[in-house]
N, C-alpha and C positions, 0 to 999 in steps of 0.2 A: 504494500500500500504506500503508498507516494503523493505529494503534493505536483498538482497536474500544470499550473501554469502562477506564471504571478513571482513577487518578490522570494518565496521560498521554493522558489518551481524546479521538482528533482528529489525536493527533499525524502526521505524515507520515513514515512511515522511507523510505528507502534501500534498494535492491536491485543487484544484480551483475544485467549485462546481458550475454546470449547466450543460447545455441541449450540449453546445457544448464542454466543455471537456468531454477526454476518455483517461483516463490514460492505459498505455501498462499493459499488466495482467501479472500475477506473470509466466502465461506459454508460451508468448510470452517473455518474459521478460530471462528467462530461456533459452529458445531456443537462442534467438540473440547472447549471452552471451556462451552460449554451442559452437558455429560456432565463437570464437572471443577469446577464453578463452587464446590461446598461445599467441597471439599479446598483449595482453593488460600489460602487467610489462613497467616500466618506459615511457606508449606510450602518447601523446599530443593526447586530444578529442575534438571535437566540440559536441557539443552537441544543435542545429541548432531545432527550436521551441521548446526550451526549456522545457514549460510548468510547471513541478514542478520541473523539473532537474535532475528527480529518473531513467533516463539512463546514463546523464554524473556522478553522484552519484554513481552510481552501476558499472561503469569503474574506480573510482577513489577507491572504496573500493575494488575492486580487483587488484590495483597494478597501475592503469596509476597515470603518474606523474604531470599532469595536465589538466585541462579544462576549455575548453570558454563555457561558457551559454548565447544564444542568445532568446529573444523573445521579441514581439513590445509591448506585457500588462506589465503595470507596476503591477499589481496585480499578476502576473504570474512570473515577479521577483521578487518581494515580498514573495513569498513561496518559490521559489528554494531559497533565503538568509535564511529563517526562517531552511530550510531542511539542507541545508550548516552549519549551526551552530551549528544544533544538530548534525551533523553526523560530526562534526569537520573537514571540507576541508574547509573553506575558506579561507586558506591561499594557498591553489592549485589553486583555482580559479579565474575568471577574469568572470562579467558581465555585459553583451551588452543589453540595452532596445531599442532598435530599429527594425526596420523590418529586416528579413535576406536578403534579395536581398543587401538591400543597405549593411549590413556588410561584406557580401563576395566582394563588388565591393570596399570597403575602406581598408581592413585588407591585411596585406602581410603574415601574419600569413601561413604556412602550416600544416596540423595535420596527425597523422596517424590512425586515425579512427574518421568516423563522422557520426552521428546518424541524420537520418531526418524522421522528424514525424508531416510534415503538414496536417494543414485540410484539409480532404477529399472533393474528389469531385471538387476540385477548378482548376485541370491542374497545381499545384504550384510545385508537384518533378517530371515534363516532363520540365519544363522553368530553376527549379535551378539547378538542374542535371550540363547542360554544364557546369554553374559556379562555378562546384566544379573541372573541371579536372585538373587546378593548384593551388587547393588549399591540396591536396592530399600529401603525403610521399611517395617515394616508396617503395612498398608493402603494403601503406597503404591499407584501405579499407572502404568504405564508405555503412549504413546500414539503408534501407529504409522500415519503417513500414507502409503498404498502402493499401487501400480498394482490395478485392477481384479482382475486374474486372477491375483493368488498366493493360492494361498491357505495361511491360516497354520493350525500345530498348535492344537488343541485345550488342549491341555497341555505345559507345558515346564518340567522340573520342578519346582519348586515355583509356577508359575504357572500361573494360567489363562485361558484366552479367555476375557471378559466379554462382547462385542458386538463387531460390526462393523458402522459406519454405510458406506453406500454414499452416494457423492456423485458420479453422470453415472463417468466415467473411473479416480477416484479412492473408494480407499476407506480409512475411517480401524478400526480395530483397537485394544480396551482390553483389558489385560492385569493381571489382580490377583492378590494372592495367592489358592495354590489352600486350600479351606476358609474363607476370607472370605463372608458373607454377603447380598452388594450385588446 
């Protein structure tokens, strides 16, 4: 796993090893990034189950000007730090070892673009979804990598489905404001 382009472009991150991580692939990874490329200069990220941190990482070395890393393993913030050091942002960043429900219910924070990449199969981005519709900028835009077969609403109140890229297994989901013109 590697940083794909941008100030840290080459670099090699760090991943948590076992049955249940799945780090995003260099061609979903690509894609997200391809559909996000103009928003991302000086933009605030969340970066919502963190895992290794190699999407808020990969925002931060293409130009956003900071990012929150949330995830409830401490093992899991333990490599996004290790990944943050070598790729020198941690002074852009700020991280959260807790679960995300409870950090979106505590933070006033708003961001304008936010990565969510829960474990599958759980119902977790149909429940956090609402909890994201004031957590958003406007024009932000929020980017959900998610099993094949959920399929997501159309609308969630003040947002709305933009597209969904399909990728073999995986499929990725952009959500913007709804009445935005993109």
């Amino acid at each position: 796993m590697r940083v794909i382009t941008g100030i840290a472009k080459g670099k090699k991150l760090e991943t948590l090893e076992g049955m249940d991580v799945r780090p995003t692939t260099d061609r979903v990874k690509e894609g997200m990034f391809s559909a996000i490329q103009f928003d991302l200069e000086n933009s605030l990220v969340l970066d919502l189950f963190a895992g290794s941190g190699q999407l808020g990482i990969e925002a931060l070395s293409r130009g956003a000007c900071s990012a929150v890393f949330v995830d409830n393993s401490k093992k899991s913030l333990d490599i996004v730090k290790n990944n943050l050091t070598k790729t020198d942002f941690m002074d852009k960043s700020l991280l959260f070892n807790m679960n995300s429900m409870d950090f979106l219910k505590i933070t006033d924070k708003k961001f304008d673009i936010i990565f969510l990449d829960p474990p599958y199969n759980k119902g977790i981005l149909l429940e956090i979804l609402p909890m994201l519709t004031n957590k958003l900028n406007f024009n932000g835009k929020i980017i959900c990598e998610h099993e094949k077969n959920l399929v997501l609403p159309e609308k969630i109140e003040n947002l709305r489905l933009k597209k969904t890229y399909k990728y073999g297994k995986i499929n990725v989901s952009m959500y913007l404001f709804d009445g935005e013109d993109e």
